[in-house]
C-alpha positions in Angstrom: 0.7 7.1 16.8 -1.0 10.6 16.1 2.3 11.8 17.0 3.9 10.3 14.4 2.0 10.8 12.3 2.4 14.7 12.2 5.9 14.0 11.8 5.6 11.6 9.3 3.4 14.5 7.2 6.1 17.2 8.5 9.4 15.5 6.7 7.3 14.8 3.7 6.0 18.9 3.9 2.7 18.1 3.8 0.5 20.5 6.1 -0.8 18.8 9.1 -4.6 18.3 8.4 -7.3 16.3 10.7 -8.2 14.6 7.1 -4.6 13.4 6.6 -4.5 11.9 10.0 -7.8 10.2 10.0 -7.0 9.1 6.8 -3.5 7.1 7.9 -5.6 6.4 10.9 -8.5 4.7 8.7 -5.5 2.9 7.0 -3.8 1.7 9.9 -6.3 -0.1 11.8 -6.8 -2.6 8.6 -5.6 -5.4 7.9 -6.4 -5.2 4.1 -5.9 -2.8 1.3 -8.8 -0.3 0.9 -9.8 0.9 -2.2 -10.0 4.9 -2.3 -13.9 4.9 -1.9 -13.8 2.4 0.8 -11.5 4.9 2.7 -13.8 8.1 2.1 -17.0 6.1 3.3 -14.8 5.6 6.7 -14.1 9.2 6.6 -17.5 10.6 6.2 -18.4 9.3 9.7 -15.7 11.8 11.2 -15.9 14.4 8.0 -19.3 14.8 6.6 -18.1 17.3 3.6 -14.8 15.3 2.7 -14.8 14.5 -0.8 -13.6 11.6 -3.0 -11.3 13.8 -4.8 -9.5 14.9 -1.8 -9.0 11.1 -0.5 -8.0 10.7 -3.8 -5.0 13.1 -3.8 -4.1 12.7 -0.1 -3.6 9.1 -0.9 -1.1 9.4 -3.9 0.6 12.1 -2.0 1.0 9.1 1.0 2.4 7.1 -1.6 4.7 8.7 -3.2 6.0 9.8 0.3 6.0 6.1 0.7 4.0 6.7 4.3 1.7 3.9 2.8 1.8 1.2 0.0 0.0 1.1 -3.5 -1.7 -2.3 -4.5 -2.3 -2.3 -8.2 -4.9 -5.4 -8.5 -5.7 -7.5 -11.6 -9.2 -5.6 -12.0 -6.9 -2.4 -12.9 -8.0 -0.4 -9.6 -5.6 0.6 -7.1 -5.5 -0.1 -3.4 -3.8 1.0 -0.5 -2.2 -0.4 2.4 -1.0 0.9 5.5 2.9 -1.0 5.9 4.4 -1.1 9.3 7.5 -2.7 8.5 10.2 -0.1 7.3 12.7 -2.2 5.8 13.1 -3.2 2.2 10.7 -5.8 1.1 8.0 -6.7 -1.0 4.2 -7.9 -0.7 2.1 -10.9 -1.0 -1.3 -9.8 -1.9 -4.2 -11.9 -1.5 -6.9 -11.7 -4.1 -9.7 -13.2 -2.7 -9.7 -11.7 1.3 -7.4 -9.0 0.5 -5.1 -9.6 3.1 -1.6 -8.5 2.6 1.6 -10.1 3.9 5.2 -9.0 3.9 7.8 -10.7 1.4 11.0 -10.0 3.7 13.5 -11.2 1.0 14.3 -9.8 -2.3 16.3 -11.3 -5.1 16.2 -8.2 -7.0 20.4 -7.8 -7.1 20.3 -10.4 -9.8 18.1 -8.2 -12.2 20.0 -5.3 -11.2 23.4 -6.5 -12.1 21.7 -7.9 -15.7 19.9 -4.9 -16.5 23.8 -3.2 -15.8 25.6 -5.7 -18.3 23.4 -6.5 -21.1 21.3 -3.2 -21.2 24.2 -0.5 -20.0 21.5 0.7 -18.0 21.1 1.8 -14.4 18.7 0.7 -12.2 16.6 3.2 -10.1 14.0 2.0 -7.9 12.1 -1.3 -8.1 8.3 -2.5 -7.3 7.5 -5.9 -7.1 4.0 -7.2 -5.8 3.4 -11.2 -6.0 -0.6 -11.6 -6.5 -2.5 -15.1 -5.0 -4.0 -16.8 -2.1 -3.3 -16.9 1.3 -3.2 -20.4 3.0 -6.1 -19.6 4.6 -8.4 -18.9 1.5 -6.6 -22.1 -0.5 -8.1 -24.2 2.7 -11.8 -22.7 2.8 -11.5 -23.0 -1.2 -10.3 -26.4 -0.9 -7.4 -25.7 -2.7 -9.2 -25.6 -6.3 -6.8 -22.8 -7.1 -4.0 -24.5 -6.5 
């Protein structure tokens, strides 16, 4: 995987730094989104001197190379999330064990095709994140969210 990394970070011209690799690295063997801080406390096991600012930029830079996904949750702070899957889709995010599950359908063509007639407008990219509760934490919850 550290191989592809470096190529990942190569065709996005990024340099090739141990802090960007330990960084995807840190990302990639979660199963939840990390906040920015929770990533740098990983990191100062490996880097003692690495500071919040530089996760901070290293992570938007993954992002907009779309390497790794931004969760924007309800409390206004942004997450991130290391996506295998490399086709089109969307995410379920889980609010309360901040698990996040792949949406692999998209109805978006609809919007697209509206937002062409009624607003002579073109459509350029689209986000969509659906926000909730897993099945697992509706069970343990006993399904008073429902």
């Amino acid at each position: 995987m550290l191989r592809d990394f470096q190529s990942v970070l190569k065709k996005l011209h990024l340099k090739v730094t141990p802090k960007r690799l330990a960084i995807l690295e840190v990302l990639k063997n979660e199963s939840v989104y990390l906040s920015p801080e929770e990533v740098w406390r990983k990191l100062r096991k490996q880097f003692s001197q690495v500071g919040l600012p530089t996760v901070y930029r290293n992570l938007e830079e993954l992002a907009q190379g779309n390497v790794i996904s931004k969760v924007t949750h309800p409390n206004r702070q942004l997450y991130y999330y290391f996506c295998l899957n490399p086709s089109h889709h969307h995410h379920f995010i889980c609010l309360s064990c901040r698990t996040v599950e792949d949406i692999d359908f998209c109805m978006f063509r609809e919007l697209e095709k509206r937002v062409k007639q009624e607003l002579k407008g073109r459509v350029v990219s689209h986000i969509l994140q659906v926000n909730g509760l897993c099945k697992k934490c509706l069970k343990k919850d006993g399904g008073s969210h429902a």
